[in-house]
Chimera marker file (.cmm) of the C-alpha trace (Angstrom):
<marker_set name="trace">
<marker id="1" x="5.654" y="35.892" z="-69.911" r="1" g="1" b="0" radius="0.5"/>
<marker id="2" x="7.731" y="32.579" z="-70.553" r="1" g="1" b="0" radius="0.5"/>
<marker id="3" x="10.874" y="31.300" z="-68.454" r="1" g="1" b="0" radius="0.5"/>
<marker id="4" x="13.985" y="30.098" z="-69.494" r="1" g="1" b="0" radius="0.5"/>
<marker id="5" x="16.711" y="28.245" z="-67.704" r="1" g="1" b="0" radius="0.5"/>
<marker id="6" x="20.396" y="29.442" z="-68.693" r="1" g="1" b="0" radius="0.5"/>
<marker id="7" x="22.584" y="26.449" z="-70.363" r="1" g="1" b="0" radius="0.5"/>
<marker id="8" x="26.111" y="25.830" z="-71.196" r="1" g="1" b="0" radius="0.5"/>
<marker id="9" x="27.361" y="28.314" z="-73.765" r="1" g="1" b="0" radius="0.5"/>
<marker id="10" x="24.669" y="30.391" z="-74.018" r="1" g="1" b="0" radius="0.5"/>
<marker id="11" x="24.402" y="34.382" z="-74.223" r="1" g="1" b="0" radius="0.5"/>
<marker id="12" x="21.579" y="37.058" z="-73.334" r="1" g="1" b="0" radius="0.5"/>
<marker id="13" x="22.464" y="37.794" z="-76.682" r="1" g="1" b="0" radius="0.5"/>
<marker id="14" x="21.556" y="34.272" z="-78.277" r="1" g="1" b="0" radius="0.5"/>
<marker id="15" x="18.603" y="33.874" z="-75.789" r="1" g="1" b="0" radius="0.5"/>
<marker id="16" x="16.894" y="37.127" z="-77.172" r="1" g="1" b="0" radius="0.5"/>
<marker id="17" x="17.122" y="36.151" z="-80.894" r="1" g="1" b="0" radius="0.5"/>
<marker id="18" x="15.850" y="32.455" z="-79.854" r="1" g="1" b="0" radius="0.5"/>
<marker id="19" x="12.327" y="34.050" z="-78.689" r="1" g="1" b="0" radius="0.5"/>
<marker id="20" x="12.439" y="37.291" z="-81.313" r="1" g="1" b="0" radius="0.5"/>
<marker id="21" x="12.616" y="39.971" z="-78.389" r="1" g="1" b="0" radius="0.5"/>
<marker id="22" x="15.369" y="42.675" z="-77.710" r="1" g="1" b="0" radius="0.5"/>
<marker id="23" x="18.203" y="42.273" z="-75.913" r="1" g="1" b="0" radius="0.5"/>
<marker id="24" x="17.345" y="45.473" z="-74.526" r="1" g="1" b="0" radius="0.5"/>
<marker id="25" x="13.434" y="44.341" z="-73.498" r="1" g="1" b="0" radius="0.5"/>
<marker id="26" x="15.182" y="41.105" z="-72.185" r="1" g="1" b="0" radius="0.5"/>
<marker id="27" x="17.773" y="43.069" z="-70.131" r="1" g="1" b="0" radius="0.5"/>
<marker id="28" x="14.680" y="45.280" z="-68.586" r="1" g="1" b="0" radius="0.5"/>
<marker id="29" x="12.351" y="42.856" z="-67.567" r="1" g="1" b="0" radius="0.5"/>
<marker id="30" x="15.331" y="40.735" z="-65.926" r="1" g="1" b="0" radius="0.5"/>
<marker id="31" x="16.589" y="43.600" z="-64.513" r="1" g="1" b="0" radius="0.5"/>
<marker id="32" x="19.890" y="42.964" z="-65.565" r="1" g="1" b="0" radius="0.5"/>
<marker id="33" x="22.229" y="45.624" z="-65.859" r="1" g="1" b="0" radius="0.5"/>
<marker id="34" x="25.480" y="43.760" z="-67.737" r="1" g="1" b="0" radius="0.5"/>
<marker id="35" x="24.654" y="41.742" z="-70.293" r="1" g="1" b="0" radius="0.5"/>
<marker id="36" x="28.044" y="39.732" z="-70.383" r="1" g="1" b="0" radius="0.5"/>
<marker id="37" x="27.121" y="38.440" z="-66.560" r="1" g="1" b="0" radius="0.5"/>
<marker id="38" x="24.846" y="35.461" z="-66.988" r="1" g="1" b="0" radius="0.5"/>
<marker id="39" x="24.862" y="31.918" z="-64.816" r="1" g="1" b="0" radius="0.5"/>
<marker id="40" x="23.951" y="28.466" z="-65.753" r="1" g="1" b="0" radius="0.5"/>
<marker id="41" x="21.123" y="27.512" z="-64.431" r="1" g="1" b="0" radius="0.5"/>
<marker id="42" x="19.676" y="31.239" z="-63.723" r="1" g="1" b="0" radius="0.5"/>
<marker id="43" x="16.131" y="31.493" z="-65.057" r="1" g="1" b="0" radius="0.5"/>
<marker id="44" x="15.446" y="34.550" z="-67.116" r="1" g="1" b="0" radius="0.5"/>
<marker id="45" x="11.745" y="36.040" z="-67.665" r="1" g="1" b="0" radius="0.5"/>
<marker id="46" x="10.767" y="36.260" z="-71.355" r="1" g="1" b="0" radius="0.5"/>
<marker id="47" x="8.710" y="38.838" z="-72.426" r="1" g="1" b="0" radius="0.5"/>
<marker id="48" x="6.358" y="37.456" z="-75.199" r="1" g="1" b="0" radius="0.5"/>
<marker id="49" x="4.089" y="39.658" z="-77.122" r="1" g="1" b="0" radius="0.5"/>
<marker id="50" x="1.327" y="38.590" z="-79.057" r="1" g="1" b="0" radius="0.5"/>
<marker id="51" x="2.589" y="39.474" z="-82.311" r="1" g="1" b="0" radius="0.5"/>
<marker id="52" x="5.684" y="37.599" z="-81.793" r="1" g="1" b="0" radius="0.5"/>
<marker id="53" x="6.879" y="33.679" z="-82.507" r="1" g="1" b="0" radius="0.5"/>
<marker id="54" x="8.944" y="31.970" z="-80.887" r="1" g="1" b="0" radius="0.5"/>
<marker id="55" x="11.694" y="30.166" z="-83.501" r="1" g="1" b="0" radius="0.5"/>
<marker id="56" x="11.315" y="26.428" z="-82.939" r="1" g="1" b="0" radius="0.5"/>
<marker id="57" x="14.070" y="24.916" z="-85.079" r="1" g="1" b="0" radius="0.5"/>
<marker id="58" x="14.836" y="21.043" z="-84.776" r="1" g="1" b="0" radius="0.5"/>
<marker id="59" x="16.867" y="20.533" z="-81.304" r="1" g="1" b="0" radius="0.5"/>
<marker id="60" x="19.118" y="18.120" z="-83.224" r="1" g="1" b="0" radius="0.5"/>
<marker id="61" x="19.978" y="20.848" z="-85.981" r="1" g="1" b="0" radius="0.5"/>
<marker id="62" x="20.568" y="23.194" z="-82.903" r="1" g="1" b="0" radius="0.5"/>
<marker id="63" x="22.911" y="21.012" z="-81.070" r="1" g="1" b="0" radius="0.5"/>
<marker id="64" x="24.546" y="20.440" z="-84.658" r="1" g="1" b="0" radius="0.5"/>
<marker id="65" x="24.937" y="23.463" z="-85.389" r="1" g="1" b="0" radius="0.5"/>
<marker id="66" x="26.367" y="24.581" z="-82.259" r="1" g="1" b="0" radius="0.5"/>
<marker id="67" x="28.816" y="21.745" z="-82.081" r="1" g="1" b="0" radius="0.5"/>
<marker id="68" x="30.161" y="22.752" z="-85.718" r="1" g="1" b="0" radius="0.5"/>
<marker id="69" x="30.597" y="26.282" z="-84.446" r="1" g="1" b="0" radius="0.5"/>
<marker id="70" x="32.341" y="25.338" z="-80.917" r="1" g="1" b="0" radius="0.5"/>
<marker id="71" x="35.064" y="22.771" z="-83.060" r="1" g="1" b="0" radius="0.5"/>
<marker id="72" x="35.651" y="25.820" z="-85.299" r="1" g="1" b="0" radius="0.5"/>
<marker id="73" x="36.209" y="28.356" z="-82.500" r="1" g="1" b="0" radius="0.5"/>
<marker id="74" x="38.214" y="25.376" z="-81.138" r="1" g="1" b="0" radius="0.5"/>
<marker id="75" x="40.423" y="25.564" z="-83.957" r="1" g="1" b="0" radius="0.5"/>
<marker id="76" x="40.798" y="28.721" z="-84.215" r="1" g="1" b="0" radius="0.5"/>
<marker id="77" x="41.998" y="29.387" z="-80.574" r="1" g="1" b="0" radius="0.5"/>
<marker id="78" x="44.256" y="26.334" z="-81.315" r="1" g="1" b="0" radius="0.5"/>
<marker id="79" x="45.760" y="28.204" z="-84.224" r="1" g="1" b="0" radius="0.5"/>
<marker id="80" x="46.104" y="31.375" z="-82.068" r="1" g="1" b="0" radius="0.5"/>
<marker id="81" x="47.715" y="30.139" z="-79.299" r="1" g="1" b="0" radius="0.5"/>
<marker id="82" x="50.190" y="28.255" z="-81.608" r="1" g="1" b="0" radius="0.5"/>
<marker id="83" x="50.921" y="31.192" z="-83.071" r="1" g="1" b="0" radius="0.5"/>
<marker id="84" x="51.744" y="33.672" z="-79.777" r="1" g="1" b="0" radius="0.5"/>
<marker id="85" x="53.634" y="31.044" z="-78.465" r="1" g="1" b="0" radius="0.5"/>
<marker id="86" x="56.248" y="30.668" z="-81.578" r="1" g="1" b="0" radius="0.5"/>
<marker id="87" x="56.436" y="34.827" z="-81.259" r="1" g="1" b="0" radius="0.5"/>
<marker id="88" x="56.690" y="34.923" z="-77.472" r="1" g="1" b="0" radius="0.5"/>
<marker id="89" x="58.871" y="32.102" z="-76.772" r="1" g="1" b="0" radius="0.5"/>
<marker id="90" x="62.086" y="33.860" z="-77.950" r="1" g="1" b="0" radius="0.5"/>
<marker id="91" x="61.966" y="37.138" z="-75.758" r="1" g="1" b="0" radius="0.5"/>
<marker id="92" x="61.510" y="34.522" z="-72.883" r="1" g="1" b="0" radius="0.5"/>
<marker id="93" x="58.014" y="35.164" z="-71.930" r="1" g="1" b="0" radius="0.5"/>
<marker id="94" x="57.451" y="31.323" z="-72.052" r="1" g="1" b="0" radius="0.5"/>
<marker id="95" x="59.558" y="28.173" z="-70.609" r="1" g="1" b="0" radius="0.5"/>
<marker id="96" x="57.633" y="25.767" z="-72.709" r="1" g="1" b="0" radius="0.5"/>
<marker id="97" x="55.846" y="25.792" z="-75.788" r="1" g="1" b="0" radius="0.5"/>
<marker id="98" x="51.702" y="24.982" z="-75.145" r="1" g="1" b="0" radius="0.5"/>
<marker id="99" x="50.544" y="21.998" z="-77.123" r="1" g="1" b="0" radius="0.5"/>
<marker id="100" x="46.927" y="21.771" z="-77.708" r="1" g="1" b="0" radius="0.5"/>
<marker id="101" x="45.812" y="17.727" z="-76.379" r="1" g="1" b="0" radius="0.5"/>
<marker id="102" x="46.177" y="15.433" z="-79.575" r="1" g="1" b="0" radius="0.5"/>
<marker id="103" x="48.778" y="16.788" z="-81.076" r="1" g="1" b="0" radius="0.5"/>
<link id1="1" id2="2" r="1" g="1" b="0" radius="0.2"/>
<link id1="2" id2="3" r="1" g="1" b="0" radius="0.2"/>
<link id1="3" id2="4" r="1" g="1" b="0" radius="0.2"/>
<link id1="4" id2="5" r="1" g="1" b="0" radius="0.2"/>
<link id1="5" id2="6" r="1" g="1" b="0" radius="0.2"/>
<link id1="6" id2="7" r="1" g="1" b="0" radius="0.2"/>
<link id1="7" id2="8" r="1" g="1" b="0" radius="0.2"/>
<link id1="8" id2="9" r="1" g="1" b="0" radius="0.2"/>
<link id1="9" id2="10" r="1" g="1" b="0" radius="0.2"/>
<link id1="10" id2="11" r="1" g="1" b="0" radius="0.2"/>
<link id1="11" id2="12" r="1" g="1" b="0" radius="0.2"/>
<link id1="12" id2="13" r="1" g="1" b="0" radius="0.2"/>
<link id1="13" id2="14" r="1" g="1" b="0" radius="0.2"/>
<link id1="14" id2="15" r="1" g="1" b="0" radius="0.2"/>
<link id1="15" id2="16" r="1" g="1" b="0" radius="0.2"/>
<link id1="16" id2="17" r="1" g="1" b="0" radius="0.2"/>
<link id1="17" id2="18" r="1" g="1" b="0" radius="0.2"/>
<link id1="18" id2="19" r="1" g="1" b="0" radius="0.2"/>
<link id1="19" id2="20" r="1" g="1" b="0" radius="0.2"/>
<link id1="20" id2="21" r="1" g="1" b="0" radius="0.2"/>
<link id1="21" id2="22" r="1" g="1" b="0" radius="0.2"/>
<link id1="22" id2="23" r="1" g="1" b="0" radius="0.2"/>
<link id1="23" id2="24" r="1" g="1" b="0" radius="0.2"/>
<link id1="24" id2="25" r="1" g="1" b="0" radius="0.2"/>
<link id1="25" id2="26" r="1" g="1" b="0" radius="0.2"/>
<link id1="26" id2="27" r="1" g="1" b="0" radius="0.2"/>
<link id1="27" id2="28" r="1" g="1" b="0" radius="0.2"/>
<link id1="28" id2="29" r="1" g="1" b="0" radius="0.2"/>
<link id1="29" id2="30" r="1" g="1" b="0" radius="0.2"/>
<link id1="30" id2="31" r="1" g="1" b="0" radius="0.2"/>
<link id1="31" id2="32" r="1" g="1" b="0" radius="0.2"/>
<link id1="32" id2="33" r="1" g="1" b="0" radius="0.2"/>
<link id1="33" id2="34" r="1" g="1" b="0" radius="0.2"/>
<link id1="34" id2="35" r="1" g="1" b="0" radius="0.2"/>
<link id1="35" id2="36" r="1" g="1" b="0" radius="0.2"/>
<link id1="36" id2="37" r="1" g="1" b="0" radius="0.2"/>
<link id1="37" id2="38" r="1" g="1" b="0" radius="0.2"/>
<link id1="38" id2="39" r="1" g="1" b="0" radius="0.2"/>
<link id1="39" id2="40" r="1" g="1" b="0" radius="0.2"/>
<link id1="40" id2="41" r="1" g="1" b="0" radius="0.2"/>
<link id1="41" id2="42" r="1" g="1" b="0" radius="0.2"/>
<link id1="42" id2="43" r="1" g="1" b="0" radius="0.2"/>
<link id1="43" id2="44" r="1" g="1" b="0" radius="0.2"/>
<link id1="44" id2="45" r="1" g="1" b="0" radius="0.2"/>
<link id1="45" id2="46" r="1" g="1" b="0" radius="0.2"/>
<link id1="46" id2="47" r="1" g="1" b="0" radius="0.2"/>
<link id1="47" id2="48" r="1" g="1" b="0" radius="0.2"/>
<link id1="48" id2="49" r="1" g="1" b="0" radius="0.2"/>
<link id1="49" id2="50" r="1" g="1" b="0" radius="0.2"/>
<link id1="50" id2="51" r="1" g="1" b="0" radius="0.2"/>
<link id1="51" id2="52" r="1" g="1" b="0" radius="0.2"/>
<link id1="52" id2="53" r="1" g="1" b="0" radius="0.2"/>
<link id1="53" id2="54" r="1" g="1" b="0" radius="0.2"/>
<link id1="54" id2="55" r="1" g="1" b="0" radius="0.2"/>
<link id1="55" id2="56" r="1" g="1" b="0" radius="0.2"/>
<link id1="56" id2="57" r="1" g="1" b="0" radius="0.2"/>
<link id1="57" id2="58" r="1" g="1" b="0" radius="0.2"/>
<link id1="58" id2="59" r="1" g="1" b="0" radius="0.2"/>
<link id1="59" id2="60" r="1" g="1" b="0" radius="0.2"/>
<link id1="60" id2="61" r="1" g="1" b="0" radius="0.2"/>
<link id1="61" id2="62" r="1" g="1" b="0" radius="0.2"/>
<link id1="62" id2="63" r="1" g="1" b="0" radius="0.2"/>
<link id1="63" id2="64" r="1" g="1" b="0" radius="0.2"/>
<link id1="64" id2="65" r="1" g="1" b="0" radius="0.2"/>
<link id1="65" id2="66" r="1" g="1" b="0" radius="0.2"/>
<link id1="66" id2="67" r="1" g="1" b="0" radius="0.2"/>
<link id1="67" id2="68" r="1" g="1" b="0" radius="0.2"/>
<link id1="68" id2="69" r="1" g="1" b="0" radius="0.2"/>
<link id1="69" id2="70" r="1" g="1" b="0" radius="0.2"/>
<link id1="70" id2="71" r="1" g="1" b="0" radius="0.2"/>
<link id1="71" id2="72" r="1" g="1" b="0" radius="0.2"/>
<link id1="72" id2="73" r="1" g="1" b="0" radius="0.2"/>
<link id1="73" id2="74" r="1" g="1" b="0" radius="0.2"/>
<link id1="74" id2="75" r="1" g="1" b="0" radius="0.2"/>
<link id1="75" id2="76" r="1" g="1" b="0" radius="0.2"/>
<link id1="76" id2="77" r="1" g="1" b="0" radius="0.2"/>
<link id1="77" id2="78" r="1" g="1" b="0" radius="0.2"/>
<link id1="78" id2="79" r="1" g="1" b="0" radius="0.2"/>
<link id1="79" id2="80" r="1" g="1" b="0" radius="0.2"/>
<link id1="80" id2="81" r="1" g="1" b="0" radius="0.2"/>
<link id1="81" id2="82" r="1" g="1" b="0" radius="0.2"/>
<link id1="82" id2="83" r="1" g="1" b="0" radius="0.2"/>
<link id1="83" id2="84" r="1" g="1" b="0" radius="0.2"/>
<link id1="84" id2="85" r="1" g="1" b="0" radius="0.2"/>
<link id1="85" id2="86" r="1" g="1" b="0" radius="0.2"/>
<link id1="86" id2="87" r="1" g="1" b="0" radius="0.2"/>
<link id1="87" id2="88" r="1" g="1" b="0" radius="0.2"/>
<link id1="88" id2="89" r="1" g="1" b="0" radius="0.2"/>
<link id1="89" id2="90" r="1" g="1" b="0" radius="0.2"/>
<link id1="90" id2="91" r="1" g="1" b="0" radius="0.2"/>
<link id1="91" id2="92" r="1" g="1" b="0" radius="0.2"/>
<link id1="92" id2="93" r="1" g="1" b="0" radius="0.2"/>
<link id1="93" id2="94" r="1" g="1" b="0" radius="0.2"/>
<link id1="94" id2="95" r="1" g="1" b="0" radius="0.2"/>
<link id1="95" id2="96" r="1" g="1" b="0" radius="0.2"/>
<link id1="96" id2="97" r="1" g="1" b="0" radius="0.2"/>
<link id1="97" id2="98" r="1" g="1" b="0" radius="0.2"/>
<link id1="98" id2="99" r="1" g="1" b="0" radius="0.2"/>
<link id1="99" id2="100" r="1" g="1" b="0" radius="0.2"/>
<link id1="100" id2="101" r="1" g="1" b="0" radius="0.2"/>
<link id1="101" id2="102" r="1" g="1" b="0" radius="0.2"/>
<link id1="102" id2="103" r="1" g="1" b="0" radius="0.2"/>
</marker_set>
């Protein structure tokens, strides 16, 4: 068994695939029974069989690649909300048009 400390944005989902086990095995042995509830900080068990590695890419390429990902959500939820609020704001739904910061 291995531990692992929850951080910042990530998922039981993205945890499993890190150390090659199932989100199902990873759900068991932490007894947890939603796998959309998780906590910063919360320390999850990690079942580790013999026959399995864990992935150990660069933590710089990690943190890269993560960052790339968030600005691209970023601007996609940007683009979104842009968009709702030019179709809402006529039927009244809205008193002032959201402006995403530096712009």
């Amino acid at each position: 068994m291995m531990l692992h400390t929850v951080h910042p944005g990530e998922t039981l989902w993205s945890i499993a695939n890190r150390y090659n086990v199932s989100l199902d095995a990873l759900m068991q042995v932490n007894t947890i029974h939603h796998p959309n509830i998780l906590y910063i900080g919360q320390t999850l068990r990690i079942p580790i069989h013999p026959q399995t590695s864990v992935k150990t890419e660069p933590v710089s390429e990690d943190i890269a690649l993560r960052v790339s990902r968030l600005e691209k959500q970023v601007g996609q939820l940007s683009e979104q909300v842009e968009f709702l609020t030019r179709r809402l704001q006529p039927f009244g739904f809205l008193r002032e048009t959201i402006k995403p910061k530096g712009k």
